[in-house]
N, C-alpha and C positions, 0 to 999 in steps of 0.2 A: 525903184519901182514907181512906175505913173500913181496907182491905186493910191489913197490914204486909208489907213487902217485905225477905227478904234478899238482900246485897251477892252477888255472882256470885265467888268468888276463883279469883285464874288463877291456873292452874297453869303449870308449865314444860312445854314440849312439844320434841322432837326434829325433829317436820316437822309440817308443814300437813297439815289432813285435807283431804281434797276431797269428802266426803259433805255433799248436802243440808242434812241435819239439824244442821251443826255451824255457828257461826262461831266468827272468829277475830279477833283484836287484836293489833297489835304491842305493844308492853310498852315505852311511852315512860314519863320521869323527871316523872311528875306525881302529881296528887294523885287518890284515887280516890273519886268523887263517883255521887252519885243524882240524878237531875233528879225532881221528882213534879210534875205536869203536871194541876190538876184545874178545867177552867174558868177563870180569872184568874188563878188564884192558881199559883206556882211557886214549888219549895223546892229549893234545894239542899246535899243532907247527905252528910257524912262518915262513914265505917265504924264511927268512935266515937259517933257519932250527932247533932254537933256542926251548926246551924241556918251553913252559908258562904252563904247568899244572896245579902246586900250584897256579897262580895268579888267574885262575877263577876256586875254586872250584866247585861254582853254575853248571858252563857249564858242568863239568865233572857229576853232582849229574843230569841233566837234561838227558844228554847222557844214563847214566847207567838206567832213568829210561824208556827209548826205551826199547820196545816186542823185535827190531832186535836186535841180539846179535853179528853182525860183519858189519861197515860199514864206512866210512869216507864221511866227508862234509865236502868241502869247502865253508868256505863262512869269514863274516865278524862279530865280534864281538863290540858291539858298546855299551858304557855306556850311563842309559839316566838321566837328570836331574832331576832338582823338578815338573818341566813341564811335562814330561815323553819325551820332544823330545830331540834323542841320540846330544849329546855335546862334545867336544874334551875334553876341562876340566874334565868330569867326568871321561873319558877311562884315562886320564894321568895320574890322582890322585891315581884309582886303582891300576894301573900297577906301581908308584912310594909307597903306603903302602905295596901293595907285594913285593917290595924288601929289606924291612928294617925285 
């Protein structure tokens, strides 16, 4: 993608808006990622600006199978347990078997 994009940073909030214009995320223990979306090709970086692609293939196999064929998200990538609620342990674990 020509465009550069920056990372969206959350803030703390007291309560949910309920206006149109807003949304919102809960604030799970993961890591916070860009998907870029352009034709084939999909990237996923980190705030520090770091190329994580190989570590979540999933996310890239999920991307590619979007109708859009050019887009970028921000948001947050969060591993979840046996429970299914997202866990720091399970994100650490992935992103430490992707580096070996």
């Amino acid at each position: 993608m020509s465009k550069s994009y920056d990372f969206c940073i959350p803030t703390r909030g007291t309560e949910v808006s309920y206006c149109p214009d807003w949304i919102h995320e809960i604030k799970y223990d993961g890591y916070r990622l860009r998907v870029e979306r352009d034709g084939g090709r999909v990237r996923l970086l980190t705030r520090n600006g770091f190329d994580w692609t190989k570590r979540f293939p999933w996310i890239v196999e999920s991307a590619l199978k979007n109708r859009v064929k050019r887009f970028v998200i921000d948001g947050e990538a969060v591993g979840l347990g046996v429970t299914t609620i997202p866990t720091s342990s399970a994100m650490s674990e992935r992103v430490i078997h992707a580096d070996q």
